[in-house]
N, C-alpha and C positions, 0 to 999 in steps of 0.2 A: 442897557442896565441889567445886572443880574439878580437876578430874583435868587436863584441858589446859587450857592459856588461852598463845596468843598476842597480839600486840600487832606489829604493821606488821613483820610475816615478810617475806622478802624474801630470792631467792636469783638467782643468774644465771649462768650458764654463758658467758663473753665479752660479745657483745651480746645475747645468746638470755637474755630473763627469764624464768623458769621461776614463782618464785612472788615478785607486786605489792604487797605490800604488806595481808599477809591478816591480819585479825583474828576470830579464833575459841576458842571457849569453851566447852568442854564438862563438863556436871555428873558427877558420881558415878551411875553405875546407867541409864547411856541405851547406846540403840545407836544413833550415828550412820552414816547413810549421807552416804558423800564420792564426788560422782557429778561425773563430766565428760567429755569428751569424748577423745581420747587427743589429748598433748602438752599438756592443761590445766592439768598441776602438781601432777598426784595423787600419782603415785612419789616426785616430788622432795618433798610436802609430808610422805609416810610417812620418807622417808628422814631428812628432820630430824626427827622426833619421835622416832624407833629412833636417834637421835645416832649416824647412819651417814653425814654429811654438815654442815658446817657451814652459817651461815644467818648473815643478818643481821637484826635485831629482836630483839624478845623472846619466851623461848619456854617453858614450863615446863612438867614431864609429871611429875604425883606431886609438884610442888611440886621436882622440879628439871631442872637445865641437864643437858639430853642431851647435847650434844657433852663437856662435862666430866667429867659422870658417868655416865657410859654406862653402867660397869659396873655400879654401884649400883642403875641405873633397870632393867638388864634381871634383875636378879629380882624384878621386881613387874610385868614386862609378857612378855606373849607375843605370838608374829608366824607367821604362814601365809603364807607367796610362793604367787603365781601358781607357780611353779616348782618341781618336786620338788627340796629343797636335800639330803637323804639321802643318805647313800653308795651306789647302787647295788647296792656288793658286798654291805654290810653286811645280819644279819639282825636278824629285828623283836626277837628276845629283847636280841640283844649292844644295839641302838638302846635300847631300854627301861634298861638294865642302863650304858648310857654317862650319859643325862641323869639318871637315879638318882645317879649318881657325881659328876653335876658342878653340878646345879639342890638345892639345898636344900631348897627348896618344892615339891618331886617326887613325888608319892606311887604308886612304880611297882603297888602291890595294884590302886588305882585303875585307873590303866589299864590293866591286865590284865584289869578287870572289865569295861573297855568293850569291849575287842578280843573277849571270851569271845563276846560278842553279834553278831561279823561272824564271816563266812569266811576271815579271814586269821589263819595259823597260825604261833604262833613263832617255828619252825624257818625258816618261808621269806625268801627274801631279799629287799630290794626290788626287785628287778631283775625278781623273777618276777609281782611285783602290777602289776593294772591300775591305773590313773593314779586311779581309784575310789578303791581298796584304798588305796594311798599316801595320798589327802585323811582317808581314817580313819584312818590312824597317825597322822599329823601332826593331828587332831583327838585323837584318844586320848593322844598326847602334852603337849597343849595342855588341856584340861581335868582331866589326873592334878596339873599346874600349879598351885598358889594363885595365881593372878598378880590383878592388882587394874583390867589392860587389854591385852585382847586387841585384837591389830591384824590385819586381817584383807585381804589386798592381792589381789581375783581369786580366790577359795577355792577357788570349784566351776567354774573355765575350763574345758572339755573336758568337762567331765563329763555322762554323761548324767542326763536329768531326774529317774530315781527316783534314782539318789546327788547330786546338787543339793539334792532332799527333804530325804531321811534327812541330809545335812549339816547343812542349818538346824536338823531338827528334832530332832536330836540338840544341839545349840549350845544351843538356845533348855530343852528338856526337861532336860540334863546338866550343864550348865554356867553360862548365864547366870541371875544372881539382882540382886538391887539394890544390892547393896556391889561388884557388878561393871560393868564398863565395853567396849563393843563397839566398835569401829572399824574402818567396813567400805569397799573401794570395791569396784567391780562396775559391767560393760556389764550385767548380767540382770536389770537395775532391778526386773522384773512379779514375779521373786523375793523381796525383800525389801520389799515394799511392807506388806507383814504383819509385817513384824518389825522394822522401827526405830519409834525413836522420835523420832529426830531427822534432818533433810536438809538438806543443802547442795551446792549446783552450784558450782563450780569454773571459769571459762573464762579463758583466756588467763594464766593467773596470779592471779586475782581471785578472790574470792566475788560470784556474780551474786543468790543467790539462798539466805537461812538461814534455819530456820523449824522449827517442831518438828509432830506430825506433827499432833496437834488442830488447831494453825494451817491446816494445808495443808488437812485435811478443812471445816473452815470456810470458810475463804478463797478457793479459785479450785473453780468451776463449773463444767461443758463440755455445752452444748446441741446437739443434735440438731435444730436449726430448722427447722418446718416453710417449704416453700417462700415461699407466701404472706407468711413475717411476717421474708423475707431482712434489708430495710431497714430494717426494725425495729433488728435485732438489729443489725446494724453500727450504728445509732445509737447503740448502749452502749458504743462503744466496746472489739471486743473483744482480747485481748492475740493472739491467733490463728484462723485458719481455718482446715478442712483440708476435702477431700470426700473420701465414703465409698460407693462402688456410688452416686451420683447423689444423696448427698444432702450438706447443709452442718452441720458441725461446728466449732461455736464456741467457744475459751475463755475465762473472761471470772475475771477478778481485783475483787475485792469489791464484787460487781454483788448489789443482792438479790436475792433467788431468785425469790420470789414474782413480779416482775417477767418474771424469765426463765420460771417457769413458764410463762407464757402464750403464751411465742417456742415452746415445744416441751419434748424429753426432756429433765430434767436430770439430771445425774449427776455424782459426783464423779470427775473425771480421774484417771488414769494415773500414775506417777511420771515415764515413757517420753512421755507426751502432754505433760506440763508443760515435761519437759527439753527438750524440740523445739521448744515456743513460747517458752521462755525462751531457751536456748540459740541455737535456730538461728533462729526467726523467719521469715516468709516474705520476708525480704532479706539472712538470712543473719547478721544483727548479735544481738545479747544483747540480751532483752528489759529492762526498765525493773524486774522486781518483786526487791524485797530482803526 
């Protein structure tokens, strides 16, 4: 079942295209990662799927039109901004005690169970939590939720790496099961390289590059080439180069292995390595791999 599927999306700001023409499709029970580079069309692309922005094409989330049914679509989806959206003033009981009042599918006990498990205490307001503290209400609010897809825009920006952790693996341990649906973006790619199941690169408006993640561990390579077998390994043709303390690192897109074995280390790349040679390329343009 698909929970999203577009069909030649397409939004634009004046002459600024924000999103080209994207076609994407997402099943029941995946965690996508939606990775690009900033001004790529990630916000704009969250922004029409949350039907908090009009769009041109086709677009359907749960089987409907966001910008018409917004209201509809937002009790079966939840949303995490980069941004704390909370009132400041407001404390964690009254916050618990307002979406209780106003989300159906709420189950303030729930959340109460999860908060029991941090340091953050009813009584206090958000004004007094660190920017931590705040991403676990707004997870504890978000997983007390039935919702059917969590949209996920920057979760863990600022945060330091043990609450980065304990985010994911709280999501992953709490929350996500397979009648549920992730949608994630994020600069902290080395983060989520363990927890999706699905990726897609984003640039200029476009999908450069879609693939799920057995794909990606099958499919692209990155060698460590010994000196001696440099011209070898550029004879394979590879999609990137990098060097590393004096040595050459190669990525290479559905080369055999055993082949490459013989060049040197192989290993399976990086989420962050792939984005680089796809994305950026050593002349700066979008690689070739879809």
């Amino acid at each position: 079942m698909a929970i999203l599927e577009a069909r030649g999306l397409r939004k634009a700001y004046g002459e600024t295209v924000a999103l080209d023409g994207v076609d994407l499709r997402v099943e029941e029970g995946r965690i996508l990662g939606l990775i690009g580079p900033n001004g790529a069309g990630k916000t704009t692309a969250l922004n029409a799927i949350l039907g908090l922005t009009p769009y041109e094409g086709q677009l359907q989330v749960l089987g409907r039109d966001p910008w018409t049914e917004r209201g509809l679509l937002l009790r079966e989806v939840s949303f995490i901004a980069d941004v704390a959206v909370l009132p400041r003033w407001i404390r964690v009981s009254q916050a618990l005690r307002y979406v209780e009042g106003v989300h159906p599918r709420f189950d303030r006990a729930k959340a109460e169970g999860f908060l029991a498990k941090t340091s953050i205490r009813p009584a206090s307001k958000v004004r007094e939590l660190s920017k931590g503290m705040v991403a676990q209400l707004h997870l504890a609010l978000v997983m007390a939720t039935d919702a059917k897809l969590l949209v996920l825009d920057e979760p863990t920006l600022g945060l330091d790496i043990l609450f980065r952790k304990q985010f994911y693996d709280s999501l992953l341990n709490d929350y996500f099961d397979r009648s549920r649906t992730i949608l994630v973006t994020t600069h902290q790619v080395e983060e989520i390289q363990d927890v999706l199941t699905d990726l897609v690169f984003l640039h200029r408006g476009r999908i450069v590059l879609s693939c799920g993640m057995e794909e990606f561990e099958s499919r692209y390579a990155e060698v460590m080439v010994n000196p001696e077998n440099l011209a070898a390994a550029r004879a394979l043709a590879p999609i990137h180069e990098r060097h590393v303390f004096g040595r050459s690192i190669f990525l290479f897109d559905r080369a055999d292995r055993a082949q490459l074995a013989a060049l040197g280390d192989v290993r399976t790349p990086s989420i962050a390595d792939l984005f680089v040679a796809v994305i950026g390329g050593s002349n700066g343009a979008p690689g070739a791999a879809r």
